[in-house]
PyMOL CGO cylinders between C-alpha atoms (Angstrom):
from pymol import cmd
from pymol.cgo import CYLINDER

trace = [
    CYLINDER, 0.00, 0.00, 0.00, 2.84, 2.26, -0.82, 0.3, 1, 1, 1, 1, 1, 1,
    CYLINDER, 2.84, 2.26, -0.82, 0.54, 4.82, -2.72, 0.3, 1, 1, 1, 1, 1, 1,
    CYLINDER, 0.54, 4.82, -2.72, -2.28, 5.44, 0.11, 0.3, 1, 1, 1, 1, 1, 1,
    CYLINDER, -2.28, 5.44, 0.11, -4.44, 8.75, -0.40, 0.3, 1, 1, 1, 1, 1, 1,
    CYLINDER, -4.44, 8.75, -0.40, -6.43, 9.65, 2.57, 0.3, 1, 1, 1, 1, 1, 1,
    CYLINDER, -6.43, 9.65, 2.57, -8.88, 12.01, 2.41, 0.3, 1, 1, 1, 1, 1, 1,
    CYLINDER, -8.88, 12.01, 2.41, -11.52, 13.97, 3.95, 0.3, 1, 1, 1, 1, 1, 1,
    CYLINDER, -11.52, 13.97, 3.95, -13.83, 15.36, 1.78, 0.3, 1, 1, 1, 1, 1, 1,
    CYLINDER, -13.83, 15.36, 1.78, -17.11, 17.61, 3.01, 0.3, 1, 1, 1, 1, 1, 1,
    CYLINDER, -17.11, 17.61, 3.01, -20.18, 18.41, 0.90, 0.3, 1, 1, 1, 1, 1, 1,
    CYLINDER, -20.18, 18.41, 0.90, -23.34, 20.34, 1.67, 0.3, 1, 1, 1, 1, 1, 1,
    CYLINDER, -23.34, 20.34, 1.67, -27.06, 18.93, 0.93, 0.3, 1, 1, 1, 1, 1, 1,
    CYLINDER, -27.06, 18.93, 0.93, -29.15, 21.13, -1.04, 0.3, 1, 1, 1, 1, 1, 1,
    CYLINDER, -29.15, 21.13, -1.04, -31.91, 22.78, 1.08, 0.3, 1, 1, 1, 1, 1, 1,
    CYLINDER, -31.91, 22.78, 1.08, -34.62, 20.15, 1.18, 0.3, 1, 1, 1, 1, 1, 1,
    CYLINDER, -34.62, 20.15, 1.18, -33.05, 17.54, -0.10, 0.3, 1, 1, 1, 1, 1, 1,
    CYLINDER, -33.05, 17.54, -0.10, -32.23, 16.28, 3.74, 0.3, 1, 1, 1, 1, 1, 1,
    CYLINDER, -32.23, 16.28, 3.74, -34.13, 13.16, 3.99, 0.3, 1, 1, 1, 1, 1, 1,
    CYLINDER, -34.13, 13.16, 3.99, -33.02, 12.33, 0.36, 0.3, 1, 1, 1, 1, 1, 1,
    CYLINDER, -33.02, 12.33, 0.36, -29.47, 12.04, 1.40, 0.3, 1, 1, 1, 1, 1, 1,
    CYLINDER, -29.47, 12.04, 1.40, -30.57, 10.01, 4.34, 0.3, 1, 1, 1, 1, 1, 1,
    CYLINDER, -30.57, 10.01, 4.34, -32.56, 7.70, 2.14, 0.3, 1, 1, 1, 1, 1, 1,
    CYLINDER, -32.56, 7.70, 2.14, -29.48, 7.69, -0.02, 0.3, 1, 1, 1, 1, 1, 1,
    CYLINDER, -29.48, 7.69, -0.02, -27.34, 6.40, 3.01, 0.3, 1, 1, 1, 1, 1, 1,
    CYLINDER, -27.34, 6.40, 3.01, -30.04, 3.86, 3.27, 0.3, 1, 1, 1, 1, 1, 1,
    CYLINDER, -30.04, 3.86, 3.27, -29.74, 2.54, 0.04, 0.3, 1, 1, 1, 1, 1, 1,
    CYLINDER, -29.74, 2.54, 0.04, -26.06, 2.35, 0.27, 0.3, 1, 1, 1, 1, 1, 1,
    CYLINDER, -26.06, 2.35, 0.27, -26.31, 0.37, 4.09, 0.3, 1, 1, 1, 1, 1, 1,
    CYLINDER, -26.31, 0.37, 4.09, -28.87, -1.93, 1.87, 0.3, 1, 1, 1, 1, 1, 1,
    CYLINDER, -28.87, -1.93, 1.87, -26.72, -2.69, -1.42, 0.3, 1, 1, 1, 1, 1, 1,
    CYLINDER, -26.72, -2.69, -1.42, -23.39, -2.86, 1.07, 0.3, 1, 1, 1, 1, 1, 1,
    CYLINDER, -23.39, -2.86, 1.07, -22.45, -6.44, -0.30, 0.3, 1, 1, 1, 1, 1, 1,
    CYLINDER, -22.45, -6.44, -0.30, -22.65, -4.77, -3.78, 0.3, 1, 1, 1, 1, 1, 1,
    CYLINDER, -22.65, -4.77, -3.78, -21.29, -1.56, -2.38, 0.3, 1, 1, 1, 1, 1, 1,
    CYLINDER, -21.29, -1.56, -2.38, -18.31, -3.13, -1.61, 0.3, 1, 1, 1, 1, 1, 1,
    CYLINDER, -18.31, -3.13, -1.61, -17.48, -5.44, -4.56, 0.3, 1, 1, 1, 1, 1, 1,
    CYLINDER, -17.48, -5.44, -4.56, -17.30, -1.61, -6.76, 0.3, 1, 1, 1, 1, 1, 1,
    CYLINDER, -17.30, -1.61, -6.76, -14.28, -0.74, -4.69, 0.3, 1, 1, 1, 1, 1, 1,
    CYLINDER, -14.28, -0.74, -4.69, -11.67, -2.77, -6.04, 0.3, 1, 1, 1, 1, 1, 1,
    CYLINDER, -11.67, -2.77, -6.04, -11.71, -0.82, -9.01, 0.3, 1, 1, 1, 1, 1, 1,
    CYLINDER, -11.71, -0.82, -9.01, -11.51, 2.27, -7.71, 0.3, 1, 1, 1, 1, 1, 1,
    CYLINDER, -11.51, 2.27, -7.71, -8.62, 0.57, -5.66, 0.3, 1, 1, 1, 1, 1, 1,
    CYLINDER, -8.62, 0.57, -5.66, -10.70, 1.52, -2.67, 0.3, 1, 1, 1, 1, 1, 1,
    CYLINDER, -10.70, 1.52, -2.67, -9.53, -0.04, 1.03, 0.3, 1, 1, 1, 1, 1, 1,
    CYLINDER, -9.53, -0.04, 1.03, -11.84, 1.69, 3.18, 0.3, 1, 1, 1, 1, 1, 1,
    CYLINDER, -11.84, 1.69, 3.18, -14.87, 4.70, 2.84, 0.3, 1, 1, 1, 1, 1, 1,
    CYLINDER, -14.87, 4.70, 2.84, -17.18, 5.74, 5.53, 0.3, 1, 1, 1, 1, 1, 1,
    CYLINDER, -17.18, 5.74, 5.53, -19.91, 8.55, 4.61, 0.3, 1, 1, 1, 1, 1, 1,
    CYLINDER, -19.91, 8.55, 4.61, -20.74, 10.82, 8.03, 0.3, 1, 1, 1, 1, 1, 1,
    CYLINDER, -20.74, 10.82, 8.03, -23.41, 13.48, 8.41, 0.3, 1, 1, 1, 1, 1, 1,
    CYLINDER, -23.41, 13.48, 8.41, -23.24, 16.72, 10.37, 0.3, 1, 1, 1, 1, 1, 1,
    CYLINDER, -23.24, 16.72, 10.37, -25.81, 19.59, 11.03, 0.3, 1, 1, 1, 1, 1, 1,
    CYLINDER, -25.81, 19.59, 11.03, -24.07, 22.69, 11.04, 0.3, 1, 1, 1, 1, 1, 1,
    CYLINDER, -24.07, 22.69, 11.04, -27.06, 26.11, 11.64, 0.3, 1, 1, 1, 1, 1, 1,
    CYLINDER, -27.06, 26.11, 11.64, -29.79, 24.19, 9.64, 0.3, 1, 1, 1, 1, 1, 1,
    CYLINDER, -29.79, 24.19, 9.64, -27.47, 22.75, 6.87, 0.3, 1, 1, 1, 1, 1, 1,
    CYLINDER, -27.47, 22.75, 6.87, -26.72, 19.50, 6.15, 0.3, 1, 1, 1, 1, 1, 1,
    CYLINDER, -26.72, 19.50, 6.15, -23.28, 18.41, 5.59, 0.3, 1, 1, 1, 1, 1, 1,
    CYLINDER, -23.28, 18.41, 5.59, -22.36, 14.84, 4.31, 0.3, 1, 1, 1, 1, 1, 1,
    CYLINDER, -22.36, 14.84, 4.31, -18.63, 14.04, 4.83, 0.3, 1, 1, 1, 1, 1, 1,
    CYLINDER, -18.63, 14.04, 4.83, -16.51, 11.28, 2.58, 0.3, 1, 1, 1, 1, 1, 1,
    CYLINDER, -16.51, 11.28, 2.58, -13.50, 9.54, 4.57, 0.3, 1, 1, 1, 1, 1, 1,
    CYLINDER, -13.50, 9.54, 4.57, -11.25, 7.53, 1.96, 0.3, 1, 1, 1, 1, 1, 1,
    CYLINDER, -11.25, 7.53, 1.96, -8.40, 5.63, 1.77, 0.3, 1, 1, 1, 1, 1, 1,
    CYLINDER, -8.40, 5.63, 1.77, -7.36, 4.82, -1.84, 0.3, 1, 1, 1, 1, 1, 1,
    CYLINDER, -7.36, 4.82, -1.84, -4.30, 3.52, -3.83, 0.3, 1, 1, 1, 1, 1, 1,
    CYLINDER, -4.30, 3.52, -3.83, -5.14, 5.89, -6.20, 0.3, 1, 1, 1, 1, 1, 1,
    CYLINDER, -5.14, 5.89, -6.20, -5.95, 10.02, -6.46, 0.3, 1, 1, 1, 1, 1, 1,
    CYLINDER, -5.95, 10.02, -6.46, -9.91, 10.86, -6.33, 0.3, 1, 1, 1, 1, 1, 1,
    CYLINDER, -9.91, 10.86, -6.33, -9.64, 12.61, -9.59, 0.3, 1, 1, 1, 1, 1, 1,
    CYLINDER, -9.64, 12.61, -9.59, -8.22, 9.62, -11.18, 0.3, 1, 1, 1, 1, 1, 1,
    CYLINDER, -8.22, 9.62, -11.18, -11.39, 7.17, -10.14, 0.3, 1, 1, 1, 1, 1, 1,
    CYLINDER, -11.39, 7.17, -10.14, -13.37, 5.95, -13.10, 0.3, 1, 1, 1, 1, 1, 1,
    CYLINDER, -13.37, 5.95, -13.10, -16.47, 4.87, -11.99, 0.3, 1, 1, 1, 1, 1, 1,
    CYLINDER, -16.47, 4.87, -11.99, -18.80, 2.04, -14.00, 0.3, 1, 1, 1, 1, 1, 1,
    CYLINDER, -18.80, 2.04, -14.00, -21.99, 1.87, -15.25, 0.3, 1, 1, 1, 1, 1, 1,
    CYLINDER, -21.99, 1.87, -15.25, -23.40, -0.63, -13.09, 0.3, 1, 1, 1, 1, 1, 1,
    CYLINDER, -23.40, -0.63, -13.09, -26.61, -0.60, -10.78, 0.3, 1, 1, 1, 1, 1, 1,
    CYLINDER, -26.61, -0.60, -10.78, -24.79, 0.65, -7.62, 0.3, 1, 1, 1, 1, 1, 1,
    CYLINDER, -24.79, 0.65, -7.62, -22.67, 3.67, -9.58, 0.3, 1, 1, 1, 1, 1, 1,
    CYLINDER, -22.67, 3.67, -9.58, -25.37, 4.67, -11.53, 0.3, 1, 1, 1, 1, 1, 1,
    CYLINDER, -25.37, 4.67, -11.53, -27.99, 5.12, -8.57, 0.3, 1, 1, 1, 1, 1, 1,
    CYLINDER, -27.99, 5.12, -8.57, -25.44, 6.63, -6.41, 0.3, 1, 1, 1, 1, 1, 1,
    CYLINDER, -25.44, 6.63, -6.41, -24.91, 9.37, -9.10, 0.3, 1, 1, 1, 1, 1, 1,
    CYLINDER, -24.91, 9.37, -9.10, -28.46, 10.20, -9.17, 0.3, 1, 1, 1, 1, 1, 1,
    CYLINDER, -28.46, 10.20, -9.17, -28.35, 10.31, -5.70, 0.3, 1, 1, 1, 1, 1, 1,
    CYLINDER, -28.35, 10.31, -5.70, -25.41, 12.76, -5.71, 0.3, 1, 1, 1, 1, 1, 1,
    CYLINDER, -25.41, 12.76, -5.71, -26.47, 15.05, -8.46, 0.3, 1, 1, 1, 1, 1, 1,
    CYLINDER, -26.47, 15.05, -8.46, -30.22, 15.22, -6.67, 0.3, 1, 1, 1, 1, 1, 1,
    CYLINDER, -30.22, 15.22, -6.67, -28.52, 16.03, -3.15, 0.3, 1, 1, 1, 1, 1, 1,
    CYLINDER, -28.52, 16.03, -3.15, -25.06, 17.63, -3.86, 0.3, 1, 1, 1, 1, 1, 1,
    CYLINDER, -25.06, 17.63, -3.86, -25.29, 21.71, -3.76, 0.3, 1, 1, 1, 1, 1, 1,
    CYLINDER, -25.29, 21.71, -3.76, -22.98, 21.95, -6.87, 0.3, 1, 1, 1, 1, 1, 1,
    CYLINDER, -22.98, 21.95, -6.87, -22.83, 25.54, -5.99, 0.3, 1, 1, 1, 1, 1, 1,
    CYLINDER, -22.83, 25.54, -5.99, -20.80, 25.04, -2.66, 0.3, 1, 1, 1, 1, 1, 1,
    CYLINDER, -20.80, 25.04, -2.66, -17.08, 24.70, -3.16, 0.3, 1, 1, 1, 1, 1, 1,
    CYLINDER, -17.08, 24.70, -3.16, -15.05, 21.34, -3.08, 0.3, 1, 1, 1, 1, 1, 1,
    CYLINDER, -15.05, 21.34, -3.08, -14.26, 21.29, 0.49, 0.3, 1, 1, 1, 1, 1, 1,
    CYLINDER, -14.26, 21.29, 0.49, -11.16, 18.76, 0.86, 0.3, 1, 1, 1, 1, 1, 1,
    CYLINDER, -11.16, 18.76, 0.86, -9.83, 19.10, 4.55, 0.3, 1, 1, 1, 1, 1, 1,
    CYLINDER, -9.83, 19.10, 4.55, -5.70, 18.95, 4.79, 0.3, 1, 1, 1, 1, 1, 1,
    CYLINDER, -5.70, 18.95, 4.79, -4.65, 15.55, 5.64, 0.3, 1, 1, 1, 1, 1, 1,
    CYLINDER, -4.65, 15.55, 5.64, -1.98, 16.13, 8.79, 0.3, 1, 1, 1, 1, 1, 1,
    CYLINDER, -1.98, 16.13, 8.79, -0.94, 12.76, 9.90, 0.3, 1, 1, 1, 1, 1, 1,
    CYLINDER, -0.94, 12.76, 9.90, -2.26, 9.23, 8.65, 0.3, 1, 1, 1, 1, 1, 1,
    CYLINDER, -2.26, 9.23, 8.65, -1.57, 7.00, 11.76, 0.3, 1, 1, 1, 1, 1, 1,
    CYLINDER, -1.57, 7.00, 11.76, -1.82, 3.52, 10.84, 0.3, 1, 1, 1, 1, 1, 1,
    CYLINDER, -1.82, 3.52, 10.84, -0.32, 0.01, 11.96, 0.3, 1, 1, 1, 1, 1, 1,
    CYLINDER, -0.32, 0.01, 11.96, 2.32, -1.91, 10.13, 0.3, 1, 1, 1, 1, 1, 1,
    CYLINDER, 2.32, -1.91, 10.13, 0.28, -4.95, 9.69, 0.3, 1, 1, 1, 1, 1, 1,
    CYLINDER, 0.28, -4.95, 9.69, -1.97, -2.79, 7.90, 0.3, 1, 1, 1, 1, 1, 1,
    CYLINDER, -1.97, -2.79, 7.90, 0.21, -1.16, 5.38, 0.3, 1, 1, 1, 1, 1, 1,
    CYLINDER, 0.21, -1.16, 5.38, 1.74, -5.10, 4.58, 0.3, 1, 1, 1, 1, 1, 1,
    CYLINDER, 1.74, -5.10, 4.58, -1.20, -6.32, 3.63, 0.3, 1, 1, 1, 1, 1, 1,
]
cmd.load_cgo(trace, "trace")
């Protein structure tokens, strides 16, 4: 795991759109089994998706870490990809900028990194 990119992404829910982002999540918890078997191509080891109310506004925040850059993720045309897209682009405010927070220190065991 030589080329690990951890990340910490945050994005903001469009103003009524709450309780489709939670239904969203739902799906996702659902479809995990299928979830998971897209990550290997996006050379994916672990993602968690966490929520946060900040004044009113929902935030939704993306933890990754990934053999390879974000950017350079090419995601499929399967089921899982395709409804998660709709998802995003009916939920996402587009209009609120990419908010990647600095990664400072990536603390993780040996036995980890080996595998």
């Amino acid at each position: 795991m030589t080329n690990l990119h951890v990340e910490l992404e945050r994005f903001r829910v469009l103003a009524g759109k709450e309780e489709k982002a939670r239904e969203w999540m739902e799906f996702l918890t659902i479809h995990l089994e299928d979830v998971k078997q897209t990550l290997p191509a996006e050379k994916m080891y672990v993602e968690s998706i966490f929520e946060e109310t900040i004044e009113g506004v929902l935030y939704l925040y993306w933890v990754s870490y990934q053999g390879i850059r974000a950017e350079e993720v090419v995601f499929s045309d399967g089921f899982i990809d395709t409804k998660h897209f709709e998802y995003w682009n009916e939920c996402i405010d587009h209009d609120y900028p990419e908010s990647i927070l600095k990664t400072n220190v990536v603390m993780i065991q040996d036995v980890v990194m080996e595998k």
